[in-house]
C-alpha positions in Angstrom: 60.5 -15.8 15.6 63.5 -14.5 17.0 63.3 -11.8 19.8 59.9 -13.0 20.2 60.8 -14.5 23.7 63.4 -13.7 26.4 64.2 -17.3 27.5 67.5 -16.6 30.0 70.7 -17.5 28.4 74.4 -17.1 29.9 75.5 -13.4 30.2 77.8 -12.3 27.6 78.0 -15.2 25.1 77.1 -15.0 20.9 73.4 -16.4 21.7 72.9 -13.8 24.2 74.0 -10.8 22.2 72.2 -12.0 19.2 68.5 -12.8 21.6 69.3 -9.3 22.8 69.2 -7.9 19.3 66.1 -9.3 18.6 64.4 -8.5 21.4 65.3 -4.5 20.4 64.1 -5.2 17.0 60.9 -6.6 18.3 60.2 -3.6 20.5 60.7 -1.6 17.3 58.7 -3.7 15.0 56.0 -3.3 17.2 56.1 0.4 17.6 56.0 0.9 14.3 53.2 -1.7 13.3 51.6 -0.1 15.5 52.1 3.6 14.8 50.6 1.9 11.3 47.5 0.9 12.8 46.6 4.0 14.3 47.1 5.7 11.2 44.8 3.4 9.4 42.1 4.3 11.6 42.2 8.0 10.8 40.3 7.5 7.7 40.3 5.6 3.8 42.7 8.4 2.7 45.1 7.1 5.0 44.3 3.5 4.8 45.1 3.4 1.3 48.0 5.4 1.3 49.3 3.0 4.0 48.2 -0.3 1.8 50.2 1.3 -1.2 53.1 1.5 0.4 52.7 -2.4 1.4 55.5 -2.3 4.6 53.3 -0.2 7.4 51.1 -3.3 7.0 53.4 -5.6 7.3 54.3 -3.9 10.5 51.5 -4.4 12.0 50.9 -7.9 11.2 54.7 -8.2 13.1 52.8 -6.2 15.9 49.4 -8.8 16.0 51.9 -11.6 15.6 53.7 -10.3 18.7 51.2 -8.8 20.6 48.0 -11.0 20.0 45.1 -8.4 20.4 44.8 -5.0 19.5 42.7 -2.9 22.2 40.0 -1.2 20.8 40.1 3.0 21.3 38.4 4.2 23.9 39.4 1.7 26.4 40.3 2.4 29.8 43.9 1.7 28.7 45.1 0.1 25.7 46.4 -2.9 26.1 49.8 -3.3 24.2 53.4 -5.2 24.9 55.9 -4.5 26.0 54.7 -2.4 28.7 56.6 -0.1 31.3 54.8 1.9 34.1 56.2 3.1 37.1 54.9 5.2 40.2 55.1 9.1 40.3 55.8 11.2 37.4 59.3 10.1 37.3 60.0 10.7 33.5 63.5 9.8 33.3 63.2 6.4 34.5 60.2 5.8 32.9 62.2 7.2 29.5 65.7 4.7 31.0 63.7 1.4 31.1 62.0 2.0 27.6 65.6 2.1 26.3 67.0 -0.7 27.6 63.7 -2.8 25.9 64.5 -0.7 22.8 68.5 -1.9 23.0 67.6 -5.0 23.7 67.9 -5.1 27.3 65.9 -8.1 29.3 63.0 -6.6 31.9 65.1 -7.1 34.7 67.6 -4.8 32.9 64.9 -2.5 32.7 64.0 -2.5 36.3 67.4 -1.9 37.6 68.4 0.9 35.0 65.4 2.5 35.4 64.6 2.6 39.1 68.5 3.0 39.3 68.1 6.1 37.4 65.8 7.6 40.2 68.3 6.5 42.4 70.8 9.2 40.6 68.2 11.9 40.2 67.1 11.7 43.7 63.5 11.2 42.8 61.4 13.6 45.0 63.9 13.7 47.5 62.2 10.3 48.6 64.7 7.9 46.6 68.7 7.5 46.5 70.8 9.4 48.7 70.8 12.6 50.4 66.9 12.4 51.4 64.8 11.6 54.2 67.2 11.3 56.8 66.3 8.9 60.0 66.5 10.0 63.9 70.0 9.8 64.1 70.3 12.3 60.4 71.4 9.7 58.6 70.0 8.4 54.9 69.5 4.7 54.5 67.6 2.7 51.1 65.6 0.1 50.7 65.3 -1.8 47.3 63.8 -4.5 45.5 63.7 -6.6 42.4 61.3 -9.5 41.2 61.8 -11.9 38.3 58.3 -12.9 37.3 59.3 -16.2 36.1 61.3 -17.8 38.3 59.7 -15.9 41.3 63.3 -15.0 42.4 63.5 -11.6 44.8 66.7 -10.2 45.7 65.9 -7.1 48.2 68.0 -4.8 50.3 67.0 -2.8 53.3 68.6 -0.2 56.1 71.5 -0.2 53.5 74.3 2.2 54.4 76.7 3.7 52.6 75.8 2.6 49.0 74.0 4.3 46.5 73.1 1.7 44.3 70.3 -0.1 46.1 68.4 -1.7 43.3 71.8 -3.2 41.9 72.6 -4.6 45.2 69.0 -5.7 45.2 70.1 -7.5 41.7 73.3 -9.2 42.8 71.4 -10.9 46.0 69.0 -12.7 43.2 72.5 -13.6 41.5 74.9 -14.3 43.9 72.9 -15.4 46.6 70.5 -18.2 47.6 69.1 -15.7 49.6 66.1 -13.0 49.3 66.9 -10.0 51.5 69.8 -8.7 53.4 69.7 -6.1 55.9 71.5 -3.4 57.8 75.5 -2.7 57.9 75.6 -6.8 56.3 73.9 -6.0 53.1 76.7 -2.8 52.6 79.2 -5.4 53.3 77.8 -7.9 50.5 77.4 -4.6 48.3 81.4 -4.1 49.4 81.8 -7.6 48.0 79.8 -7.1 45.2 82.3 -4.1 43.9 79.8 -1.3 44.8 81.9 1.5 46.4 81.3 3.4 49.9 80.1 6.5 49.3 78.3 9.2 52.0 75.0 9.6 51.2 74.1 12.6 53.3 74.1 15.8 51.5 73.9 19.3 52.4 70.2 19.2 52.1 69.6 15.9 54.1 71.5 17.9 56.9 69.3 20.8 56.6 66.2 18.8 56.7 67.3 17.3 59.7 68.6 20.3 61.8 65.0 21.7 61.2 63.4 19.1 62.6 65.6 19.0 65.6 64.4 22.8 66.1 60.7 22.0 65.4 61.4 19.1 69.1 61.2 16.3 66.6 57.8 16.8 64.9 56.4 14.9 63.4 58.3 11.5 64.5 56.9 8.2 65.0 57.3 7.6 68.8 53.9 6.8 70.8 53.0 5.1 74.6 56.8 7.3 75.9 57.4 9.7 78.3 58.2 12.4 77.6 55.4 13.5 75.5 56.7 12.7 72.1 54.1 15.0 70.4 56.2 18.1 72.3 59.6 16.5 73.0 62.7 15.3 71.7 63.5 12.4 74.3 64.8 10.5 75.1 61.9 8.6 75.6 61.3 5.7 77.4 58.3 3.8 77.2 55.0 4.1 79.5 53.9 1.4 82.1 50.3 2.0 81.0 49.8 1.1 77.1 47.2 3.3 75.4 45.6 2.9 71.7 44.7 5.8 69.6 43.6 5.6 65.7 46.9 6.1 63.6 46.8 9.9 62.1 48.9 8.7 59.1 47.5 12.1 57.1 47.6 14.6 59.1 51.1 13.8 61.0 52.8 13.1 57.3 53.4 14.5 53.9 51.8 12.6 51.5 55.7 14.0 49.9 57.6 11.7 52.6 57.3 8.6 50.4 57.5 8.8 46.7 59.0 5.0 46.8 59.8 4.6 42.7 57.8 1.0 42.0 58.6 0.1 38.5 56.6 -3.0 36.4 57.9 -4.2 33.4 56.4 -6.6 30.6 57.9 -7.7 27.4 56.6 -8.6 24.1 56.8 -12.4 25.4 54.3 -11.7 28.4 57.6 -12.0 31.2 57.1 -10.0 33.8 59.4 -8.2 37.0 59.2 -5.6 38.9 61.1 -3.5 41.6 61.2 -0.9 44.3 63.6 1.7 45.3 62.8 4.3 48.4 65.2 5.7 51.3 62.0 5.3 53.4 59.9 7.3 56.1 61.8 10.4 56.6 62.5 10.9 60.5 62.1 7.1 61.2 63.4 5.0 63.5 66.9 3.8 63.2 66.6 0.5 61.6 62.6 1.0 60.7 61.8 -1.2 57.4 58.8 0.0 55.3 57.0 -2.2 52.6 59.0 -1.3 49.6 61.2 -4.1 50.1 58.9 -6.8 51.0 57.8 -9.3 48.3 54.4 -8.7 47.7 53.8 -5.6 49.8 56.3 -2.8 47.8 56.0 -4.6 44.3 55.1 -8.3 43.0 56.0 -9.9 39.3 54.2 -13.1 38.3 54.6 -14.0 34.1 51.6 -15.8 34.6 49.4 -13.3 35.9 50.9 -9.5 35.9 52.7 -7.5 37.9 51.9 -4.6 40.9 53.8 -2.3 42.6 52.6 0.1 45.7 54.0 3.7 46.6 52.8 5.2 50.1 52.3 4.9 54.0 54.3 1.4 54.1 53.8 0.6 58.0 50.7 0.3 57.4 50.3 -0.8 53.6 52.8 -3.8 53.9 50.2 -5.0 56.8 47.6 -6.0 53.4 50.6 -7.3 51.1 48.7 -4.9 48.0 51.1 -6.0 45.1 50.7 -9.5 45.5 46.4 -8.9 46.4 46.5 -7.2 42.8 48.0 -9.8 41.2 46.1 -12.2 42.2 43.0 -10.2 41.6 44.1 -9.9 37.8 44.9 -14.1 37.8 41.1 -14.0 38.2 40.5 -12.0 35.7 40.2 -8.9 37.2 40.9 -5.9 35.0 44.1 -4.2 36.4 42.2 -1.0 37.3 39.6 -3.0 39.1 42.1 -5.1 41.0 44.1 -2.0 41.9 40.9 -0.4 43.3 39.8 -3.4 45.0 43.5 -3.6 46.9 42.4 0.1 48.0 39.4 0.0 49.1 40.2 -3.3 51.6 42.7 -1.1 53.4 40.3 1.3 53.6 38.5 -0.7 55.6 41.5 -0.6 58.5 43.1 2.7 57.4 40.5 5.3 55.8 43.2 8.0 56.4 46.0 6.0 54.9 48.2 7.6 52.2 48.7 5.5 49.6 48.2 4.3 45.9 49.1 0.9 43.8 49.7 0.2 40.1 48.6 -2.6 38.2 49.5 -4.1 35.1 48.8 -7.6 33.3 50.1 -9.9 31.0 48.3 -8.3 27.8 49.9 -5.0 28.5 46.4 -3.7 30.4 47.1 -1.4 33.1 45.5 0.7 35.6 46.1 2.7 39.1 44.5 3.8 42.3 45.0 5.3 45.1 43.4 6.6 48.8 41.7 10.1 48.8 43.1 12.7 51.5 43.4 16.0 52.0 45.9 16.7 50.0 46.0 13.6 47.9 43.0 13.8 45.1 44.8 12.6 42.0 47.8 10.2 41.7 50.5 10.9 38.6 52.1 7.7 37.1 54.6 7.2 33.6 53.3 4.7 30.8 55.4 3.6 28.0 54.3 1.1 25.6 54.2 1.1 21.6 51.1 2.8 21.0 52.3 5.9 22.9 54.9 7.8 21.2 57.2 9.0 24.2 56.8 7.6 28.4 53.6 9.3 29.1 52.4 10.8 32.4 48.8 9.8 33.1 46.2 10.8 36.2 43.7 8.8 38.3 41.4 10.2 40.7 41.4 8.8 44.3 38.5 6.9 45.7 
């Protein structure tokens, strides 16, 4: 059945254009079969004004042909294809990636658009340029993007001077053998790639960092120096005598400091990818590199199993690779809520204080989220779109 399937074809020929149409078509089809359905269930009124008119019904035999199963209502969370949820109430890219599957757009399309997108908004001051800027006040990103069925990644970190991150991210799966570049050579290769220079400190980015000049450098993520780097500035150099503390990841940071955007998208076919897009810990290190462009820690795509992506304190939740855990926790069967808690609660373990929270989705179109209880941090806000919700929808958990 055509658009049924989003087998890869050469960009920009006839059978392309024409798979793309269908694949728009089938996101529509199933909407509306399914917008049917629900009506049907409102009562015999309904269903039989629905069976006169003959074509809602044959909408949603489109949608069961496509989709396989109809959830129940009542479930923790419908289960319907194709699927988009991303981290944080980021409605805009929630709303851009829904379009692209609408237009006919492939999920990895969907991924870059609409992470790119947060990259343009500056999501929470925590994504694209002009936020969280490092020791030295300057703004660096961190991308990456996963085909589920080829298990490609193409990943960008410490890039400089581009704003594009995720596309960067893109042309490394296409133009490279490679997985992840880093530093002042990945802004080269974006150079290469036709993405401009452009400054991405802002007025704002240079406020936040004159402030916390005047506040000696607090918070900052120095320890073991002298001078005391919970009073100081530096420079610091490093103590003979090595002492361990517990890490005070909540109290020391904002649980605001890193709203990474980690997107998941699944289409009608079951194909999965997902993708990342941060400019990281704000104050770090020169040169630090967090989780959200790590295979498996920031987000992990697998067509054969579902997809995860992980928002939070990545120092320490890149040490349990949680988007890959979840994955593999929904192979088993694990209900994507499940596996998403399960992912918490073993960093728990290590971490109790740990800022952080993980989104889950399989190849049904089930999802579910989860996330660490702080002070501060009780509920955690994420964007669903899929064709039994009638706009991207903003839905809560409550931390464990």
């Amino acid at each position: 059945m055509p658009g049924c399937g989003q087998r890869r074809a050469r960009p920009g020929t006839a059978r392309t254009a024409r798979r793309q149409r269908g694949h728009g078509r089938a996101v529509r089809a199933c909407a509306a079969g399914l917008e049917a359905a629900e009506r049907s269930r409102a009562g015999p009124g309904r269903a039989a004004m629905a069976a006169g008119r003959g074509g809602d019904w044959q909408g949603v035999t489109v949608a069961l042909l496509f989709l396989g199963v109809l959830t129940p209502a009542g479930a923790a969370s419908a289960a319907a294809l194709p699927v988009v949820i991303n981290t944080w109430a980021f409605r805009t890219a929630a709303e851009t990636a829904w379009r692209v599957l609408e237009s006919g757009g492939s999920e990895l399309d969907a991924i870059e658009r609409g992470c790119g997108q947060c990259e343009i908004d500056q999501c929470d001051g925590s994504v694209g340029y002009g936020g969280s800027p490092d020791e030295s006040g300057e703004t660096t990103l961190d991308a990456m993007i996963m085909d589920g069925n080829t298990m490609e990644v193409g990943a960008v970190a410490d890039l400089r001077r581009v704003k594009n991150a995720i596309g960067v991210a893109r042309k490394v799966i296409e133009y490279t053998k490679h997985t992840l570049l880093v530093g002042e050579s990945a802004s080269l290769f974006a150079v290469k790639m036709g993405f401009p220079y452009e400054d991405l400190t802002t007025q704002k980015s240079l406020s936040l960092y004159s402030e916390w000049l005047n506040q000696s450098c607090q918070p900052n993520y120095w320890k073991n120096v002298v001078p005391d780097s919970s009073k100081s500035c530096g420079p610091y150099k490093r103590r003979e005598e090595v002492t361990y503390k517990e890490e005070q990841t909540s109290s020391q940071r904002s649980v605001h400091n890193h709203d990474t955007i980690g997107m998941v998208v699944i289409g009608v076919s079951g194909t999965v990818a997902s993708g990342t897009s941060t400019n990281g810990a704000i104050h770090k290190l020169p040169g630090r590199v967090g989780d959200s462009p790590i295979a498996g820690a920031g987000s992990y795509a697998d067509s054969t199993a579902g997809g995860a992506a992980a928002t939070g304190d990545g120092d320490i939740m890149m040490r349990f690779l949680p988007s890959y855990q979840a994955v593999e926790y929904m192979r088993m069967g694990t209900d994507p809520t499940v596996a998403c808690q399960k992912v918490i609660s073993r960093i728990q373990k290590y971490a109790p204080k740990f800022f952080g929270a993980i989104i889950c989705a399989n190849t049904t179109g089930s999802y579910g989220a989860a996330c660490n209880k702080i002070p501060g941090f009780t509920q955690f806000h994420f964007m669903v779109s899929n064709p039994l919700l009638s706009r991207p929808t903003e839905q809560v958990v409550d931390c464990i």
